[in-house]
C-alpha positions, 0 to 999 in steps of 0.5 A: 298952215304953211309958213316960209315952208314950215308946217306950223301943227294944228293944236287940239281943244278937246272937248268932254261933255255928258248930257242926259236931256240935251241941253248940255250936249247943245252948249257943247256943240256951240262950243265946238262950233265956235272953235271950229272956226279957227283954221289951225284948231282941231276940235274933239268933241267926245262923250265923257264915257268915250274919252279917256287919258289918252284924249287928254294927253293928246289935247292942248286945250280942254273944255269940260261940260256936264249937266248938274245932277243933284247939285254935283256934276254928273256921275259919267263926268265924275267917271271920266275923271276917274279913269283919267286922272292919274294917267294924266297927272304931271303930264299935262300941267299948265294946259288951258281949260274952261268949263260949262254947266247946264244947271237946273238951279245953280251949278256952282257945286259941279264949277267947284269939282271940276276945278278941284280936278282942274287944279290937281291936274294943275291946268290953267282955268282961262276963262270963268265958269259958263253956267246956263240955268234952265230953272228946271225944278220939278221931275217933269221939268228936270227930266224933260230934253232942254232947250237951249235960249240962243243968246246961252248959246252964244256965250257958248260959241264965243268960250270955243272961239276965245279958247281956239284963238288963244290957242292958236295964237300961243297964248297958252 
């Protein structure tokens, strides 16, 4: 964006996501869509079994999103995690980030191990875990692709909005 002839540089808010019955996949997309609609904010939206170190050194803003798989994150997130975490350690401190969980009863357990990480990694948490609940309890239920209600799916659009906004106005 120019500015008195300076070239101010785009900031990046990547966003990891890992979805198996699409429900995840859909907040992460409104996600997207909502930091989408800041100009000078480029929005990655990868695969937690595509992203890797060099994604996270490159973002300026993080948003991790996983579905809840027998009370924990699911294990590509956990993956990503893995052949990430140390290749990032000390080199992204202070970095805003911001989680979602698609949960079929609860999803608290995947909040607490994301920002586990999230604090090793000493990134800034700037806003409250986004949890949407799809009351998902028997096989046929868990297994089945989701459907995101749309008001869920807003609260989704407004985390990227609020995270792209704070990015680009260099609140963190």
């Amino acid at each position: 964006m120019p500015s008195g002839g300076v070239t101010t540089p785009r900031k990046t808010l990547l966003i990891v996501y890992h979805t198996m019955t699409g429900g995840t996949l859909q907040m992460a997309r409104a996600a997207a869509h909502g930091a989408g609609q800041e100009q000078s904010v480029e929005v990655r939206l990868l695969q937690a079994a595509r992203a890797g170190s060099d994604d996270v050194l490159d973002a300026d803003g993080l948003v991790f999103a996983t579905p809840e798989n027998l009370g924990a994150m699911s294990g590509l997130m956990k993956d990503f995690f893995d052949r990430s975490y140390y290749a990032a350690l000390e080199r992204i401190n202070g970095r805003p980030y911001a989680c979602m969980v698609c949960a079929g009863s609860d999803g608290s357990n995947a909040v607490r191990q994301i920002e586990r990480i999230a604090a090793g990694w000493r990134l800034r948490r700037v806003a409250d875990a986004l949890i949407v609940c799809t009351h998902a309890q028997t096989p046929q239920e868990i297994l089945r692709q989701k459907r995101i209600e749309p008001g869920e799916l807003e609260r989704c659009e407004n985390l990227g909005a609020a995270i792209a906004t704070g990015l680009s106005f260099g609140i963190y």
